[in-house]
C-alpha positions as CSV (number, residue, x, y, z in Angstrom):
1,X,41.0,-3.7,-14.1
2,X,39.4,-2.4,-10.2
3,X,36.5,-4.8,-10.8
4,X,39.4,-7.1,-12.0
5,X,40.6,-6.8,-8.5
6,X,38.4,-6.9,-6.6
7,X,37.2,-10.3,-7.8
8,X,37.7,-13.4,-4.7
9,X,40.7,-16.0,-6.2
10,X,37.4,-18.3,-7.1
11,X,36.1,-16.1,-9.2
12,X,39.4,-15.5,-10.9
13,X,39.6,-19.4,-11.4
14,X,36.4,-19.3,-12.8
15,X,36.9,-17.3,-14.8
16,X,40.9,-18.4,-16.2
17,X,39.0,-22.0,-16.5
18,X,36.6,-20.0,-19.3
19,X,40.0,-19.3,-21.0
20,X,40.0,-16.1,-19.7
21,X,44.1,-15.0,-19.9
22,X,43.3,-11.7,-17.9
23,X,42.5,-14.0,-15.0
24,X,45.8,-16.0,-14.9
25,X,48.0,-12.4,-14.8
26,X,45.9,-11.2,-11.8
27,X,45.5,-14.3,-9.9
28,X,49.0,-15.0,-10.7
29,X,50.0,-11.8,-9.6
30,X,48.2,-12.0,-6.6
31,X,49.3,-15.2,-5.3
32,X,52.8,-15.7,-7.3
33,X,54.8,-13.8,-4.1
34,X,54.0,-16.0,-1.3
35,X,54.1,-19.2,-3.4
36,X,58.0,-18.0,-4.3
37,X,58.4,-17.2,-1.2
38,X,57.0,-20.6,0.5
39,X,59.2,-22.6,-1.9
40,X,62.5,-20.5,-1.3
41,X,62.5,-21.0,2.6
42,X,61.6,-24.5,2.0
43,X,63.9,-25.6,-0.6
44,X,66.8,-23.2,-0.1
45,X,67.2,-22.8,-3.8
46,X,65.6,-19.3,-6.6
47,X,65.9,-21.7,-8.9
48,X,64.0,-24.7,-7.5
49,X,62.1,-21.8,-6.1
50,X,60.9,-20.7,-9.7
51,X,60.1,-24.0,-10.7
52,X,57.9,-24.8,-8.5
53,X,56.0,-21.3,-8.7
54,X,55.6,-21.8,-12.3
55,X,54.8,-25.6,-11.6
56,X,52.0,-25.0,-9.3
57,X,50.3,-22.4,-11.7
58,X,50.6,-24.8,-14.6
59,X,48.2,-27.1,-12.3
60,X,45.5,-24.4,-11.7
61,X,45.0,-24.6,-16.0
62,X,43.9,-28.4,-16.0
63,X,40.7,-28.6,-15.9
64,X,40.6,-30.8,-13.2
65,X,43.0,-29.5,-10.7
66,X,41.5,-31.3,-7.5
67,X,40.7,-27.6,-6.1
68,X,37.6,-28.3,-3.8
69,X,36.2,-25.1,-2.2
70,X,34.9,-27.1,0.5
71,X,37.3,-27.9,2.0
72,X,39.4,-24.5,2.5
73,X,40.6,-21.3,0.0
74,X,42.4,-21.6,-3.3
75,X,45.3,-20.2,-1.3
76,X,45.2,-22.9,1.1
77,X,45.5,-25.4,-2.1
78,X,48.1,-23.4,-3.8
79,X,50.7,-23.9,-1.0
80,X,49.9,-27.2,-0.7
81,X,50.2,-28.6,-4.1
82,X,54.3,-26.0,-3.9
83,X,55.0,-27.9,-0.9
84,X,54.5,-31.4,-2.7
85,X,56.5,-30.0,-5.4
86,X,59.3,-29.3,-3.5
87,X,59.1,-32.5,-1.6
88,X,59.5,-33.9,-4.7
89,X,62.5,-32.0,-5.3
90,X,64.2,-32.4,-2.1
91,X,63.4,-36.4,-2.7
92,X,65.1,-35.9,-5.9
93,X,68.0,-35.4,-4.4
94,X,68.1,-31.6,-3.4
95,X,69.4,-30.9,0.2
96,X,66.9,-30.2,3.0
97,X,68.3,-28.2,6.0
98,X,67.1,-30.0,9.3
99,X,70.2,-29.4,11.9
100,X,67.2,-31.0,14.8
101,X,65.7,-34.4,14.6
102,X,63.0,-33.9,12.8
103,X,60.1,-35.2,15.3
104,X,57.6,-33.3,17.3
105,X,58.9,-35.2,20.4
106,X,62.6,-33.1,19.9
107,X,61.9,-30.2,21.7
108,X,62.4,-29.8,25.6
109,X,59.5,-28.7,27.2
110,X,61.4,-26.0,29.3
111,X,61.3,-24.1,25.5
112,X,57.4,-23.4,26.0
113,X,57.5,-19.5,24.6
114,X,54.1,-17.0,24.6
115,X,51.7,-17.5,21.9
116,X,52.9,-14.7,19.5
117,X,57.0,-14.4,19.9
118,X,58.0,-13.1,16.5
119,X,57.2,-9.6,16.9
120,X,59.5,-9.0,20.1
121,X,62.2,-11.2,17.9
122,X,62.1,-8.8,14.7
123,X,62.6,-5.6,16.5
124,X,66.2,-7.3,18.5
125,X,67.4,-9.4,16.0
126,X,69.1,-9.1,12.9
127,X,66.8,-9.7,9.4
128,X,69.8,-12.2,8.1
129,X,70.0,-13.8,12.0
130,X,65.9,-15.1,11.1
131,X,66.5,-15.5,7.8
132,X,69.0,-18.4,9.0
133,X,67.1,-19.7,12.1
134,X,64.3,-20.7,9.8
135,X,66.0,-22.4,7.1
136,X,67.9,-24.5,9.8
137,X,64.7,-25.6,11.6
138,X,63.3,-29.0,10.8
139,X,61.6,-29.0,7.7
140,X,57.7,-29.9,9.6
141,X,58.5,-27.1,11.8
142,X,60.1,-24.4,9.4
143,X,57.1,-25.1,6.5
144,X,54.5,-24.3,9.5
145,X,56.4,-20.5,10.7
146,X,57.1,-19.9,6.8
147,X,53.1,-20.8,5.9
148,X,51.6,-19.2,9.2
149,X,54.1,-16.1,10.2
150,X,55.4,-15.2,7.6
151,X,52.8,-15.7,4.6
152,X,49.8,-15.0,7.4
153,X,47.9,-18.5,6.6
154,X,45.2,-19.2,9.3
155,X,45.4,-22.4,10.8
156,X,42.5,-24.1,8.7
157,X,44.6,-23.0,5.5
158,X,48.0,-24.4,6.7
159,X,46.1,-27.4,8.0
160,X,44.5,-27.9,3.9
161,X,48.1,-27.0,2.8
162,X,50.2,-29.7,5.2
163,X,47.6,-32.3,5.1
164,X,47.6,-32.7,8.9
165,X,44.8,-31.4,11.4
166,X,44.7,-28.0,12.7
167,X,45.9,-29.1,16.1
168,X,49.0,-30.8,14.7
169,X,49.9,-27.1,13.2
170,X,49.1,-25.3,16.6
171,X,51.2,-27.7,17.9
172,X,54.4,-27.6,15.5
173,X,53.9,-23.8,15.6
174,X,54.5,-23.4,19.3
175,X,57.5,-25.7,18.9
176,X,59.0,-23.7,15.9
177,X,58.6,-20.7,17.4
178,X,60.5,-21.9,20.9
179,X,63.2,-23.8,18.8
180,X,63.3,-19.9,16.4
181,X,64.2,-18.6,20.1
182,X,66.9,-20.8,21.1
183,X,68.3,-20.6,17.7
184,X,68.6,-16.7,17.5
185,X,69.7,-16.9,21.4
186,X,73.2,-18.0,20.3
187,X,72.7,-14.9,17.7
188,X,72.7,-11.7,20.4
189,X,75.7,-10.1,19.2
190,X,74.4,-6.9,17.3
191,X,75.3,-7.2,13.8
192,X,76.8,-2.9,12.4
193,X,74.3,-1.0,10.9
194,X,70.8,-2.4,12.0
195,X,68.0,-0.3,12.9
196,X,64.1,-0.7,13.2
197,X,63.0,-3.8,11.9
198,X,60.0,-4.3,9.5
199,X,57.8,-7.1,10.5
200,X,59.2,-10.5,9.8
201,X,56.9,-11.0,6.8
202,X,57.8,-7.9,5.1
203,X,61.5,-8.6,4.9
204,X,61.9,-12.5,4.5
């Protein structure tokens, strides 16, 4: 099981497209977390949440899943394909939290932030205060913090997984991050009982 794990996700997948089951548990385990995890901030829902984890692993057993190595990392692909599936469930009917227009033009410009904001944020705000700043951003601007600060995507990968180019994600980033700011402004009252916060990813 250590060579096991410490095989790259496209060995694994070469390895559960031999019929290999050992490979689907560890690259399932492996990747199964953050694909949950995308799904729940995006669709609000465990439920759709689930389905959509178990949906986008039921695509990695075709034989022809459309993964290209090419053109970015299996992880890259697997967020990608979860957030078409719960597009598809939020066009089903399924309620998508966007309390700002959701255009890139909707963001003053005086709401310009530093490059890496989160940290200061999780160390004087409360973990349920974020928790609800993100769900009520925009959906093009929450997918991008849940995919790049919280699950740790680099910009090529979130690019792959959005289908936009990596400037378009640098760009919705900054804007998510300054709207994340103004949201958890109008949060400052301390909530009884926190202490240290764990990095944003950890908790969320």
């Amino acid at each position: 099981m250590a060579q096991h794990a410490a095989e790259t996700d496209d060995e694994l997948l070469m390895r559960l497209r031999s019929g290999d089951e050992e490979a689907f548990v560890a690259l399932y385990r492996r990747r199964q977390g953050a694909i949950y995890r995308f799904a729940m901030h995006m669709s609000g829902s465990p439920a759709a949440a689930e389905d959509v984890t178990q949906d986008v692993f039921l695509v990695l057993m075709r034989e022809e899943c459309g993964y290209d190595p090419e053109r970015g990392t299996l992880s890259g692909y697997l967020f990608g394909i979860a957030r078409k599936l719960v597009l598809r469930g939020l066009e089903r009917g399924r309620s998508d939290v966007a309390l700002e227009p959701d255009n890139d033009e909707s963001l003053p410009p005086e709401l310009a932030v530093e490059d890496d904001p989160l940290v200061d944020l999780t160390r004087r705000e409360g973990i349920e205060a974020l928790r609800r700043a993100v769900q009520a951003l925009p959906r093009r601007y929450r997918e991008v913090v849940v995919l790049c600060d919280l699950e740790e995507l680099d910009y090529a990968d979130a690019a792959l997984a959005l289908g936009c180019p990596i400037g378009t994600v640098r760009s919705r980033l900054h804007r998510a991050r300054a709207l994340l700011l103004e949201k958890l402004s109008q949060e400052r009252r301390p909530r009884p009982g926190m202490g240290a916060l764990k990095p944003l990813r950890c908790v969320i």
